[in-house]
C-alpha positions in Angstrom: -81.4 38.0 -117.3 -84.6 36.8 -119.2 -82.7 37.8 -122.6 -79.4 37.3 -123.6 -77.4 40.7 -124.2 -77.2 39.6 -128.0 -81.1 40.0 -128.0 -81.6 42.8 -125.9 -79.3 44.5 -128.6 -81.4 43.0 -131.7 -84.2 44.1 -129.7 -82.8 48.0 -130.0 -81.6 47.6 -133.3 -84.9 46.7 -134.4 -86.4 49.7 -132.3 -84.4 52.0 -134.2 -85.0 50.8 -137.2 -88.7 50.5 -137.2 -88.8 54.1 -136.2 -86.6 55.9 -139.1 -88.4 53.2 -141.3 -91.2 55.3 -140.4 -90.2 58.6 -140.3 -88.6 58.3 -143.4 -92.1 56.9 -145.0 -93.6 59.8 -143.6 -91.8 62.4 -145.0 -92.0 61.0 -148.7 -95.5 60.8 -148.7 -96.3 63.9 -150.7 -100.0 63.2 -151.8 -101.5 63.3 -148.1 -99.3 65.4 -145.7 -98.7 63.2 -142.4 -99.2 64.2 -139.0 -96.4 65.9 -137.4 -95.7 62.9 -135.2 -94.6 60.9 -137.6 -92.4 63.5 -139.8 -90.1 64.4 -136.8 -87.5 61.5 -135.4 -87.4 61.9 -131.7 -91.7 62.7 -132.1 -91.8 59.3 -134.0 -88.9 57.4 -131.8 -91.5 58.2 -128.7 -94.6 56.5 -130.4 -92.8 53.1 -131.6 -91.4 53.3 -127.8 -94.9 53.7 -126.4 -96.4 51.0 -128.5 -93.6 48.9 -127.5 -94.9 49.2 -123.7 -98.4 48.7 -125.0 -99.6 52.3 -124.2 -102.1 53.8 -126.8 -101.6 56.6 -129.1 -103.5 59.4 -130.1 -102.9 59.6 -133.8 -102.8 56.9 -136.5 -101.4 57.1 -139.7 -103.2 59.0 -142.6 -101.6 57.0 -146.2 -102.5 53.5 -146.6 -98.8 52.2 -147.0 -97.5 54.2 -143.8 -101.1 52.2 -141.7 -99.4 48.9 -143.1 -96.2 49.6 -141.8 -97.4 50.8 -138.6 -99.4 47.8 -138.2 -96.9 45.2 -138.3 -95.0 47.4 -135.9 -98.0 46.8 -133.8 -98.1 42.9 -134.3 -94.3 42.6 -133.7 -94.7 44.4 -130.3 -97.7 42.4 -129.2 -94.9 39.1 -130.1 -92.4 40.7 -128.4 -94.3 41.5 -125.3 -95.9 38.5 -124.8 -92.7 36.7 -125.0 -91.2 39.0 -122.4 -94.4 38.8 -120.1 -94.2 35.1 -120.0 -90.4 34.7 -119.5 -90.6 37.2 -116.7 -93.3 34.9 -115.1 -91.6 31.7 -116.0 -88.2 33.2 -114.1 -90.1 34.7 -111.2 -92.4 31.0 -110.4 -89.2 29.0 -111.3 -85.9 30.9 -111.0 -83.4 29.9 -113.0 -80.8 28.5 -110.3 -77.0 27.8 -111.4 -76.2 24.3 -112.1 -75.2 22.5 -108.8 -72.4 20.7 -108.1 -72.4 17.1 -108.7 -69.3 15.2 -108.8 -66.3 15.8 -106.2 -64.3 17.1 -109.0 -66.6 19.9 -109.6 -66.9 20.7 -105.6 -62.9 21.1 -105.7 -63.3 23.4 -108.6 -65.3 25.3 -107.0 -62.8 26.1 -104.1 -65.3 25.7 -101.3 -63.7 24.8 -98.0 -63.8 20.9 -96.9 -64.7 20.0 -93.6 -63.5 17.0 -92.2 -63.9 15.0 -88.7 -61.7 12.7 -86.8 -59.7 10.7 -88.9 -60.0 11.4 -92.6 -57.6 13.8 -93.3 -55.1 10.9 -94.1 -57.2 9.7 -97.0 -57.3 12.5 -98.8 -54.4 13.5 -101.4 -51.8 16.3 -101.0 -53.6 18.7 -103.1 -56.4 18.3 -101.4 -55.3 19.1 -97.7 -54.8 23.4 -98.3 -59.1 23.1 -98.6 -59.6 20.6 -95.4 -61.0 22.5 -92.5 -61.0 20.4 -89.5 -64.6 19.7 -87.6 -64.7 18.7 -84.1 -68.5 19.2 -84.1 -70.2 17.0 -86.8 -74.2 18.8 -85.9 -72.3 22.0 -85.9 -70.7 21.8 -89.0 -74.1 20.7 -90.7 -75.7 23.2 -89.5 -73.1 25.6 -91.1 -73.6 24.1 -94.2 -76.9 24.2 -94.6 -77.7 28.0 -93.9 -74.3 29.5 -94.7 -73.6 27.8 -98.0 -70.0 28.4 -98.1 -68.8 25.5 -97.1 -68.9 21.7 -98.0 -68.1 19.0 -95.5 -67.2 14.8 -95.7 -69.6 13.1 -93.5 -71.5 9.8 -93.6 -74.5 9.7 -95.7 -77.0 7.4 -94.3 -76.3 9.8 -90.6 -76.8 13.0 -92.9 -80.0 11.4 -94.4 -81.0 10.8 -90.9 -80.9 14.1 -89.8 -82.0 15.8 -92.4 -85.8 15.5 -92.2 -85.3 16.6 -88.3 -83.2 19.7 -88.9 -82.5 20.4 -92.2 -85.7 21.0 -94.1 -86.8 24.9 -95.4 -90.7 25.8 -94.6 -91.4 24.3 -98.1 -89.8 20.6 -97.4 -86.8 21.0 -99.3 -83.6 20.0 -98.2 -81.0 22.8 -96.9 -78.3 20.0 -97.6 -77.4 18.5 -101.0 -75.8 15.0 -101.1 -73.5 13.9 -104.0 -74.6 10.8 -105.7 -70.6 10.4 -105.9 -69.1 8.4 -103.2 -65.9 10.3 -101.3 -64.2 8.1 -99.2 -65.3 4.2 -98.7 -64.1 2.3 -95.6 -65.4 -1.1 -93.9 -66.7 -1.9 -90.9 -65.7 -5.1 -88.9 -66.9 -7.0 -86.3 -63.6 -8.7 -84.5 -63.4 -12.2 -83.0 -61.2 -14.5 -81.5 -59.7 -16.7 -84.2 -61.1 -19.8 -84.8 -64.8 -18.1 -83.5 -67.8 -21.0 -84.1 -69.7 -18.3 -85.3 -67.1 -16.7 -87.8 -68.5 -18.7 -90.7 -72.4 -18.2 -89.9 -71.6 -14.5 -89.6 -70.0 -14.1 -92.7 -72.7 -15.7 -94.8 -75.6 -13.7 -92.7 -73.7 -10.0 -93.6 -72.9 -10.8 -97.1 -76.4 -12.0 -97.5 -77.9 -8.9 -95.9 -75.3 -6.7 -97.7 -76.3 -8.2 -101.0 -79.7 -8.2 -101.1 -80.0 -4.7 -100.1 -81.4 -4.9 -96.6 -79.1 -2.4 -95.0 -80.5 0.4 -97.6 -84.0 -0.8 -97.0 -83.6 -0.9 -93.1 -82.3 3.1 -93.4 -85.1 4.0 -95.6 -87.2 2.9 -93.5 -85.7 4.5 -90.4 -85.6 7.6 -92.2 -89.0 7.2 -93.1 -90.7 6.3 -89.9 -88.6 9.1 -88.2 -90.3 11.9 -90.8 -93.8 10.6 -90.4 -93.6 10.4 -86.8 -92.2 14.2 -87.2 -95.5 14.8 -88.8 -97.6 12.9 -86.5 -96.9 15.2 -83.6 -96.0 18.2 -85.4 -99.1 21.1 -84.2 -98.6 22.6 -87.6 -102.1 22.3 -89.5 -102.8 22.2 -93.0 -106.1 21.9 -95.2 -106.8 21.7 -98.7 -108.3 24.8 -100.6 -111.7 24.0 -101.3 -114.4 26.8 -103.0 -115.2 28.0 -99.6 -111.6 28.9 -99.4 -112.3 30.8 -102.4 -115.2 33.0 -101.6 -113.3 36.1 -100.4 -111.4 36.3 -103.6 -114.2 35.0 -105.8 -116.5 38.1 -104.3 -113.6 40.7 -104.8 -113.7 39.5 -108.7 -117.8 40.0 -108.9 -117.3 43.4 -107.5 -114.7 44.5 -109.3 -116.2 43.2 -112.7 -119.6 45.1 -111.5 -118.1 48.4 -110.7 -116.2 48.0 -114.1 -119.4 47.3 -115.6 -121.3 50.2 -114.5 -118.4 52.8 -115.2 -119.0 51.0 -119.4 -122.2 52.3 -119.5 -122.1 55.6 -117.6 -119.4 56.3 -120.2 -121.5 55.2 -123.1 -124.6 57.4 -121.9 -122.3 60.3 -120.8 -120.6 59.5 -124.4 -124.1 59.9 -125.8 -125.7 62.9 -124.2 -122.2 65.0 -125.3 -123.3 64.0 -129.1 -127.1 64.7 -129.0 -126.4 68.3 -127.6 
């Protein structure tokens, strides 16, 4: 909703108001005798509606205090309106999505299923295994994911990264997958050898150095990276910036139409004319 119910409800409260303030003014105006309009409810409920929606009316008040009131009915629609016309534009450029899901707390909250591959079910807790749903088809069960959006799944993040600038992107770039910045499940990898290995020491120090200074992220970004733009390299899809000459069509539509609109102003003001010199 662009309101909240407790202003929609102000909003009618104020409706009604404003209209039996008027009629009511109206009707105890005994030196100038109002129009009709304005002495009957429902007559007077109609105007305040249709200057509500910004359609004109065809009588004004006569007395000078009933014109006041009338006018900052007027003002208070314009307010209103505008405030409605731009929230309704604001929510139809940028919707206003539900907050997503961030921490694995809140994705078991939300009772989704959680898939799982080979393997991990033992690491997760008892109250946990009624939502597993088993995945013998990792690809398959992102794929799932991603256009059915009622299910969540446990999968490595660097491979999901991987993928999804291959697969998993909507016509605008935007990912069909969302990644929690909270880590699930951690596990190590090793690299076995005989004991006593020359090259157990030397291998240590290289992985903890490359672990430490960050190169394993940096080596994935960049594998991610070079993978999209070489996507993009040889994708046949073209794009080109709007320039002016983009613009022409439109541009020549406006002329027109502010011509045609033009020309109908002053037939109207010499039609307008001719009726009062006859």
């Amino acid at each position: 909703m662009i309101f909240k119910p407790a202003t929609w409800a102000l909003l009618v409260v104020l409706y009604l108001v404003g209209s039996v303030l008027l009629c009511k003014v109206a009707k105890l105006t005994s030196n100038i005798r109002e129009y009709p309009s304005f002495r009957n409810l429902a007559k007077c409920m109609t105007l305040t509606w249709a200057s509500v929606l910004e359609i004109p009316i065809n009588k004004m008040p006569k007395t000078q205090i009933l014109r006041i009131i009338f006018f900052f009915w007027i003002a208070y629609c314009l307010v209103i309106s505008s405030i409605y016309k731009s929230s309704l534009i604001s929510f139809m450029t940028e919707p206003r999505l539900e907050a997503s899901i961030e921490t694995f707390h809140q994705l078991l909250e939300s009772r989704l299923p959680l898939g799982y591959t080979v393997g991990l079910a033992e690491y997760f807790e008892s109250r946990i295994q009624s939502s597993l749903v088993y995945c013998s088809d990792i690809n398959w069960c992102l794929t799932y994911v991603a256009h059915h959006n009622n299910m969540s799944l446990v999968s490595d993040e660097w491979y999901v990264k991987y993928l999804i600038p291959i697969h998993f992107l909507d016509g605008n770039g935007i990912s069909l997958l969302e990644i929690l910045d909270e880590y699930v499940i951690s596990y190590h990898v090793v690299m076995i050898l005989s004991k006593g290995h020359v090259l157990l020491d030397r291998f240590n120090i290289i992985i903890s150095r490359i672990t430490e200074g960050g190169l394993l992220v940096k080596w994935m970004r960049d594998i991610n990276m070079n993978r999209t733009l070489g996507d993009a390299a040889y994708s046949n899809d073209e794009w080109r910036r709007l320039t002016l000459i983009h613009l022409q069509g439109p541009l020549f539509l406006l002329l027109f139409g502010l011509g045609v609109s033009f020309v109908t102003l002053l037939l109207e003001v010499v039609c307008k004319k001719r009726l009062f010199c006859v």
